[in-house]
C-alpha positions as CSV (number, residue, x, y, z in Angstrom):
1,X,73.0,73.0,170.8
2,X,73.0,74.5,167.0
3,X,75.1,71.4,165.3
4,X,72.3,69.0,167.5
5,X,69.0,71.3,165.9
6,X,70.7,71.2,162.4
7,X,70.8,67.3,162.4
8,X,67.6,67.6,163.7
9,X,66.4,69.7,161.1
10,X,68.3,67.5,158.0
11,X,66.6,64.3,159.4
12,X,63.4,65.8,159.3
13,X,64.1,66.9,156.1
14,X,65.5,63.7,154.7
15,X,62.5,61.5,156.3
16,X,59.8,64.4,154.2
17,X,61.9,64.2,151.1
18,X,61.4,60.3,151.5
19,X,58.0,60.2,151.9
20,X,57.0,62.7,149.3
21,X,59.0,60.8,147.0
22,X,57.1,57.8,147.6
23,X,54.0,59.3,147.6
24,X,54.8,61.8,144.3
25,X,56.3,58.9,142.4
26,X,53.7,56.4,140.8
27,X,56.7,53.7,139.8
28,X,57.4,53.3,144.1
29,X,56.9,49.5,144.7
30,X,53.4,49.3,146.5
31,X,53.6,47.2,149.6
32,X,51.4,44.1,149.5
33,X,49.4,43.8,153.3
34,X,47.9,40.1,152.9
35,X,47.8,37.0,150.1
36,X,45.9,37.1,147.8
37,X,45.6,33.4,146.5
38,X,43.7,34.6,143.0
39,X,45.9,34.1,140.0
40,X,48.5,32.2,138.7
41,X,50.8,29.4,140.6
42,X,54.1,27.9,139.3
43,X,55.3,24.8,141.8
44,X,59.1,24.2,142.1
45,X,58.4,21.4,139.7
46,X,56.6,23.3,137.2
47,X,53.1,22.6,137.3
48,X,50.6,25.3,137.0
49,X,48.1,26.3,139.5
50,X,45.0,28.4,138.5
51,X,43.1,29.9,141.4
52,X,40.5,31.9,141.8
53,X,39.3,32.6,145.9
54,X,35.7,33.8,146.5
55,X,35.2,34.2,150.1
56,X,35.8,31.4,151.8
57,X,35.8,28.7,148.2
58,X,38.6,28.3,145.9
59,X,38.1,26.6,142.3
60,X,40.5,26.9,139.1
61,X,42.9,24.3,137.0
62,X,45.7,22.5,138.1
63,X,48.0,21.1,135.1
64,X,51.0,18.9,136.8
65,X,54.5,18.5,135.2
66,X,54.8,15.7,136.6
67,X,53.1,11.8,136.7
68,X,53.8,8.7,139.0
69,X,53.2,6.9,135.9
70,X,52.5,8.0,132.2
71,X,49.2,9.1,131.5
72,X,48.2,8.4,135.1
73,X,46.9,12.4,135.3
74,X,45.2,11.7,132.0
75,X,45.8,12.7,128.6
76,X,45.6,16.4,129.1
77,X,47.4,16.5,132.8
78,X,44.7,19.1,133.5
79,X,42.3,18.3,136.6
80,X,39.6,21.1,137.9
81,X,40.3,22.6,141.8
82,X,38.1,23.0,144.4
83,X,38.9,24.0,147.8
84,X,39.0,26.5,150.9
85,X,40.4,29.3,152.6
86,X,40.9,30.8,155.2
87,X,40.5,34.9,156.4
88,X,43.6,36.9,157.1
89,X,46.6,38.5,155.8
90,X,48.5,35.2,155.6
91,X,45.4,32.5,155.0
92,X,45.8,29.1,155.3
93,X,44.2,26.7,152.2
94,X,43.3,23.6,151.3
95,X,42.4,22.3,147.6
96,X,41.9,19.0,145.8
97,X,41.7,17.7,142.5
98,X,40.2,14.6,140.8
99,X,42.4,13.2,138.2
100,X,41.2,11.4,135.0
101,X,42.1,8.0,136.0
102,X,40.5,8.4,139.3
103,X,43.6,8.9,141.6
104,X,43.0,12.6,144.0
105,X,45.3,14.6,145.1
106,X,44.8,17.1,148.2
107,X,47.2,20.3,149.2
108,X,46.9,22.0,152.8
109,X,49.2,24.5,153.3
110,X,49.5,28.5,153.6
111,X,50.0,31.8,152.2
112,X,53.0,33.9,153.2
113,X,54.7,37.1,151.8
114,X,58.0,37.1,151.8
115,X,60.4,39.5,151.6
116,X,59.9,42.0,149.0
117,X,56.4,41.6,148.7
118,X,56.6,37.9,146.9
119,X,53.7,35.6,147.6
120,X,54.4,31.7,148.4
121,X,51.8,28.9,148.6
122,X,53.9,26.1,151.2
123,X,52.0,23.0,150.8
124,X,51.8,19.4,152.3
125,X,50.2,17.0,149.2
126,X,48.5,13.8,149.7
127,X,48.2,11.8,146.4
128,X,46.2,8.2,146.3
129,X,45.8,6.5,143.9
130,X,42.9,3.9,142.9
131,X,43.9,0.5,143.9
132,X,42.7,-2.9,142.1
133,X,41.6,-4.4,145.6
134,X,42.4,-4.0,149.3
135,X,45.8,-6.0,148.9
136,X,47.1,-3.4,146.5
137,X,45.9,-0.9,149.3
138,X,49.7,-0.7,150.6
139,X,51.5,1.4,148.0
140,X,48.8,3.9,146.9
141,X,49.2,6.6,148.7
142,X,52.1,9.1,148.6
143,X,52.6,12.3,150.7
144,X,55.2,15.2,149.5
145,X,55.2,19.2,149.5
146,X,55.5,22.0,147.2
147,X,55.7,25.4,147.4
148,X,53.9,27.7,144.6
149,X,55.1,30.9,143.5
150,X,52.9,33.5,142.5
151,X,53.5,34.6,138.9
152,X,50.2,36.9,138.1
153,X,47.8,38.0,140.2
154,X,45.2,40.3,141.7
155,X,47.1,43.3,144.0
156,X,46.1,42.8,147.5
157,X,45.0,46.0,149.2
């Protein structure tokens, strides 16, 4: 019965040990509890998201690495965001941007944290582009998905 109340007693010492150590030690990794979309995206691709969520509205920059045709984002490859999102630990979005030459592009996806406290933007993308008439109607829409990682951004608490 002794050797079973010793083990007792180091486990309960080891567990208090453990969590005054995290408690004690301001360098512990603090554990994120819900997205928080505000801040910077990098797509797999690497283009640059900008976002900045304020209740339910999301604006910021989008700048794409990445063009259909030259100069079809326009000469700076920058287009304003507007958007929404969702409530929740894990919120689901959607944002659009209007590009220089008139094509749009629209993202829906969600926020998830991933293991070790990474947040990840996975996206479905619809991109159309303006067409000359109704016969060049056909090829002007493309559909794709990214996922952004967040690179800076406001804690979540």
């Amino acid at each position: 019965m002794t050797w079973i109340a010793a083990c007792l007693c180091v486990l309960v010492l080891g567990m208090y040990q453990i969590i005054i150590g995290q408690t004690l030690n301001p360098d512990s990794e603090r554990k994120v509890l819900g997205c928080n979309v505000t801040g910077e995206w990098h797509s797999e691709l690497g283009s640059q998201l900008q976002l900045s969520a304020a209740g339910p509205e999301v604006r910021g920059v989008y700048r794409t690495a990445v063009e259909s045709a030259r100069g079809a984002a326009g000469p700076s490859r920058e287009a304003r965001v507007v958007g929404v999102i969702s409530d929740g630990p894990q919120p689901t979005i959607a944002f659009s941007v209007l590009w220089a030459k008139g094509s749009c592009t629209t993202w829906v996806g969600q926020c998830f944290i991933l293991p070790g406290g990474v947040q990840v933007l996975k996206t479905l993308w619809m991109l159309r582009s303006a067409a000359e008439s109704s016969m060049d109607n056909w090829d002007n829409t493309r559909l794709g998905e990214d996922q952004f990682i967040c690179a800076r951004g406001v804690e979540s608490l």
